[in-house]
N, C-alpha and C positions, 0 to 999 in steps of 0.2 A: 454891955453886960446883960441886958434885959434881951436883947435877939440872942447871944449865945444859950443862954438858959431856954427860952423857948425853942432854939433845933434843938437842943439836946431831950429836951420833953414829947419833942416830936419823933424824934429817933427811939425813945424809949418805945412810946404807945406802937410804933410799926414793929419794932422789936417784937414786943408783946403780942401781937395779933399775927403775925407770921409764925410765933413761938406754937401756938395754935392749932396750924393747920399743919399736919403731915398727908405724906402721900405714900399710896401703897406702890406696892411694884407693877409695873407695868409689862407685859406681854412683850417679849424683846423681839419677837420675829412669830410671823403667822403666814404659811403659805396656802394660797386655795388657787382653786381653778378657773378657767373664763367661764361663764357665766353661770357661779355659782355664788353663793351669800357669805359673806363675809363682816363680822361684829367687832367693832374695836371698843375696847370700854377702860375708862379714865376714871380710877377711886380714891376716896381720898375724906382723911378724917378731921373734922373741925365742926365747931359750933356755932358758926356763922351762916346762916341759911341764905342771906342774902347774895352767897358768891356767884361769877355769871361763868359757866365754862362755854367757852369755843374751841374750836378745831382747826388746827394748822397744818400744815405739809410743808417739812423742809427738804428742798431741794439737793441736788450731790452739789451745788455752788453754794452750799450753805446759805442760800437764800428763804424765808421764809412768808408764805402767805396764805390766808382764811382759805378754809374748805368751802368750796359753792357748793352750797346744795341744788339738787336736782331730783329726778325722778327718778335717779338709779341710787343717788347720797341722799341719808336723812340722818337727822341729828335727835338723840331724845334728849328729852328733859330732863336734869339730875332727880334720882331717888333716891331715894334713903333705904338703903337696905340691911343697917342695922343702926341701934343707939349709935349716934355721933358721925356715920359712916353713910357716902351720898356716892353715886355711880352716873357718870355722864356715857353716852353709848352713840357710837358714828358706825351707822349701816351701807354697807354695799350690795343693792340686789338689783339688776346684774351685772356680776366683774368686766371687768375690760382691764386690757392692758394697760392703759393710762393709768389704773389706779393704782400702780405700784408704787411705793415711796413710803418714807418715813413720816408718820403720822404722830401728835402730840396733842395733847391739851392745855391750852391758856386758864387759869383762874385767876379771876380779877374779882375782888372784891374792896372790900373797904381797907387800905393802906394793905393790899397781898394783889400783886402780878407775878405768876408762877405759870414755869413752860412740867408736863412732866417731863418722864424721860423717852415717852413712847415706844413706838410698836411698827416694826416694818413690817409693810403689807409687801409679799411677792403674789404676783399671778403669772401661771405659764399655761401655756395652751402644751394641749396633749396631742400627742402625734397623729395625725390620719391614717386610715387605713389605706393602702393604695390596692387593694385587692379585698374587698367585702364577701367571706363565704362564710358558710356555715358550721356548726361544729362537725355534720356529720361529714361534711366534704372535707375538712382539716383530718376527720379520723379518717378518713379511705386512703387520705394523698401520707400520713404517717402510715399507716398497715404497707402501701403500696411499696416505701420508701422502703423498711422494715423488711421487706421480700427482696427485694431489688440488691441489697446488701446483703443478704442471708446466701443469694443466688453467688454474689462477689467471690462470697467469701469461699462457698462451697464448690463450686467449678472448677481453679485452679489446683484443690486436692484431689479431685475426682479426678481427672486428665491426668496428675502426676501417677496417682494410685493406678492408674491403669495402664499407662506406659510403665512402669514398674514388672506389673503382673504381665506383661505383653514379653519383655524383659526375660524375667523367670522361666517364663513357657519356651522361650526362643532353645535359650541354655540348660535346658532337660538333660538329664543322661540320656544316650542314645540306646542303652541295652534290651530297654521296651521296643524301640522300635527295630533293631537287628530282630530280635525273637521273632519277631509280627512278620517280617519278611523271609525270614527261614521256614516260616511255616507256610506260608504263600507260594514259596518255589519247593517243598516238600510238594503241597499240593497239584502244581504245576507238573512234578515230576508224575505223580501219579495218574494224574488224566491222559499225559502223552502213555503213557504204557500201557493204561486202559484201551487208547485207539489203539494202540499198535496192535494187541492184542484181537482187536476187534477185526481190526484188517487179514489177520492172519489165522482169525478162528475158522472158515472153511478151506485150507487147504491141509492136503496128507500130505507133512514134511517128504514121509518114507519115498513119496514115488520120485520128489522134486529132486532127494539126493542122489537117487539112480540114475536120473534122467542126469542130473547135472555131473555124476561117475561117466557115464557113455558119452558124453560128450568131451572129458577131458581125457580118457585113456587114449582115443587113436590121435589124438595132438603130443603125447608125452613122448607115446610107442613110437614115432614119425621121427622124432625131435632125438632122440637117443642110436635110433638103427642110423640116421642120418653123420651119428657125430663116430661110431663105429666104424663106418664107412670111411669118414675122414682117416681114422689112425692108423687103418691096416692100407689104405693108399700112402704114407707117409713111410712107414715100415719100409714096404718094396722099392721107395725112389734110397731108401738107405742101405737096403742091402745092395741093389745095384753101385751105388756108391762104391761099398766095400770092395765087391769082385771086381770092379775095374781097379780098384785101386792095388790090387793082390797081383805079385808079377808072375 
């Protein structure tokens, strides 16, 4: 009877003293970069000064074990940063990929062992450059670019737009050009007549048509006494005909 009543006096005062201590919220996820600083901080309200916090890291196998400090991890000391309210703080400077994980706080004090809910820490490395240049060199290789497609786009219109107009000009009305050439062999005619003329301005028609009279009359004169001659030989073989034929 005398040990039941004392666990239960004992369960009371733990009761009691847990009843106590509350915990604020903790920082559910924090991501920073490789080798930059990163603060986790563990708060929590009670009147108990004597509480000890430490720092733990749970594993993805749910396993659990104390953060080592180092020269890159350090732990501070809880302070009190308002009436009743004490802040424990786990520094990273400089990150590594190692330090990613779920990060918590242990308080242990007098009848209190409490995990909080912690804070996962992510770190990612940022992508490398694989090509380092400058802003001014990125603006020339965009302007460049920027031409280059402007060229794209405008060439293929230009080329159609001018086979087009190549097009249009082929299938003109041709009345422009009959005109343009009727006046070209107007001209044409005119120049030959101009020489003709030219060739013919020293001579006297008058004497060339005489000359060219005396030479056709005794061919004509020839040609007609000739054919005269024929009819009245032709007459006399017929009238001889006749008188022979008369008894």
């Amino acid at each position: 009877m005398g040990i039941i009543t004392l666990f239960l006096l004992c369960s009371f005062v733990v009761g009691t003293a847990q009843s106590k201590l509350t915990l604020d919220r903790d920082q559910p996820y924090l991501r920073k970069q490789v080798s930059h600083e990163a603060k986790l901080e563990c708060c929590y309200n009670t009147g108990d000064k004597s509480l000890n916090v430490t720092w733990v890291k749970q594993t993805t196998n749910q396993s659990i074990h104390t953060v080592r400090l180092s020269e890159g991890v350090t732990e501070g000391v809880p302070k009190e940063v308002a009436p009743g309210k004490s802040c424990g703080t786990l520094t990273f400077y400089p990150l590594r990929l190692c330090h990613s994980g779920l990060y918590r706080c242990k308080l242990r004090g007098n009848n209190v062992n409490v995990l909080s809910h912690g804070t996962y820490l992510q770190i990612y490395k940022p992508m490398e450059k694989t090509i380092n240049l400058s802003e001014t060199t990125k603006n020339t290789i965009l302007t460049a670019e920027g031409v280059l497609l402007l060229l794209f786009v405008l060439l293929p219109s230009i080329s159609l737009l001018s086979k087009r107009t190549l097009h249009n000009f082929t299938h003109l009305p041709t009345s422009g050009f009959t005109s343009q050439s009727k006046r070209l062999n107007v001209l044409e005619k005119n120049k030959i007549t101009k020489e003709e003329e030219n060739i013919y301005q020293g001579l006297n028609l008058d004497e060339c048509w005489s000359t060219y009279d005396q030479l056709e009359r005794p061919q004509t004169h020839g040609q007609y006494q000739d054919v005269g001659n024929l009819k009245g030989k032709e007459e006399e073989e017929e009238e001889e005909e006749i008188q022979l034929e008369k008894p």
